[in-house]
C-alpha positions in Angstrom: -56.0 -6.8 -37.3 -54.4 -3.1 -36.7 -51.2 -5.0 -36.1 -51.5 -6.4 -39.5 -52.6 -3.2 -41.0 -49.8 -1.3 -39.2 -47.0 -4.0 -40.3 -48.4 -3.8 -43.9 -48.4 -0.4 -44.4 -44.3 0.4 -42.8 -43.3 -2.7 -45.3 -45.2 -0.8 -47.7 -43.9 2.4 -47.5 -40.3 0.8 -47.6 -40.4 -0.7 -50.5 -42.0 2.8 -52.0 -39.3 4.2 -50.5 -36.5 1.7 -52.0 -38.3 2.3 -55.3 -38.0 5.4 -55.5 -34.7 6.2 -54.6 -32.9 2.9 -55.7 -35.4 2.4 -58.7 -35.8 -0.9 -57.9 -38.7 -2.9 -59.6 -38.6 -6.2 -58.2 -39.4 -5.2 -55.1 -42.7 -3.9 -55.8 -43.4 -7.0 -57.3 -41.9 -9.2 -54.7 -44.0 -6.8 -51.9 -47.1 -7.4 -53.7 -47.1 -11.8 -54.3 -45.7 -11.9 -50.8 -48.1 -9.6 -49.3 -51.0 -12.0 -50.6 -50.0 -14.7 -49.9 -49.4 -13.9 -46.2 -52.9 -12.7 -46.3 -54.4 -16.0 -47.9 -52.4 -18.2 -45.1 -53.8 -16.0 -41.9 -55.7 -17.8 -39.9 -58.5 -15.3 -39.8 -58.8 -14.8 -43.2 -59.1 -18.5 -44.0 -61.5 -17.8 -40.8 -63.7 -15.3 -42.2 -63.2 -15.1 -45.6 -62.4 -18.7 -47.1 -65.0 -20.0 -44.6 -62.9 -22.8 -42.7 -63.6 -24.2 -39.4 -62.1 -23.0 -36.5 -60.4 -26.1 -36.4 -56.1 -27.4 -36.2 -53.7 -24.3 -37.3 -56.8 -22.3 -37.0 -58.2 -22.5 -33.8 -57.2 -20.1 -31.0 -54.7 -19.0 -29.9 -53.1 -18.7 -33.4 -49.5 -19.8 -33.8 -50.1 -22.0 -30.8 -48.9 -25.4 -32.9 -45.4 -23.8 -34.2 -42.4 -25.3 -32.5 -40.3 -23.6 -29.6 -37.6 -22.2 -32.0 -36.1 -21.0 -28.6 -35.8 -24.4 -27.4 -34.5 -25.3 -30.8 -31.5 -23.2 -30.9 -30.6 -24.3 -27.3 -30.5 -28.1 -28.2 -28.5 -26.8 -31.6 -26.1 -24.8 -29.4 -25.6 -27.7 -26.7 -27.1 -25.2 -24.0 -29.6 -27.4 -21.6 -33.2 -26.2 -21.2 -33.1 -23.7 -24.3 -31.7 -20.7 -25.7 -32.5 -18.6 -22.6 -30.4 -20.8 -19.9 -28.2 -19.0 -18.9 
């Protein structure tokens, strides 16, 4: 959770700061909707909060399910065993 907090609050204070000097308004607004919906899709707060079983995309260890992106690339790129082969 304080990696959350500390990645909210530095995209926070960047799009204050692109506000401010750029007086750009979307942003804020863009910040705000993206912002909650990262937090309604976290696997702890659906945990916690939304009262979901521990169960699928939520079980431990989070993430666990997403596809080797690594692995991804290499097949993309033609490079045998992955994007770190080298």
């Amino acid at each position: 959770l304080k990696s959350l907090k500390s990645s909210y609050q530095m995209g926070a204070i960047f799009t204050f700061v692109l506000h401010l000097v750029f007086k750009w308004n979307q942003t804020l607004l863009f910040s705000a909707a993206s912002s909650l919906v990262e937090l309604y899709f976290h696997p702890l707060f659906q945990i916690h909060v939304l009262r979901r079983a521990a169960e699928g995309s939520c079980k431990r260890p989070f993430g666990s399910d997403a596809p080797d992106m690594g692995a991804m690339l290499g097949a993309a790129l033609g490079q045998p065993g992955g994007a770190t082969a080298a």
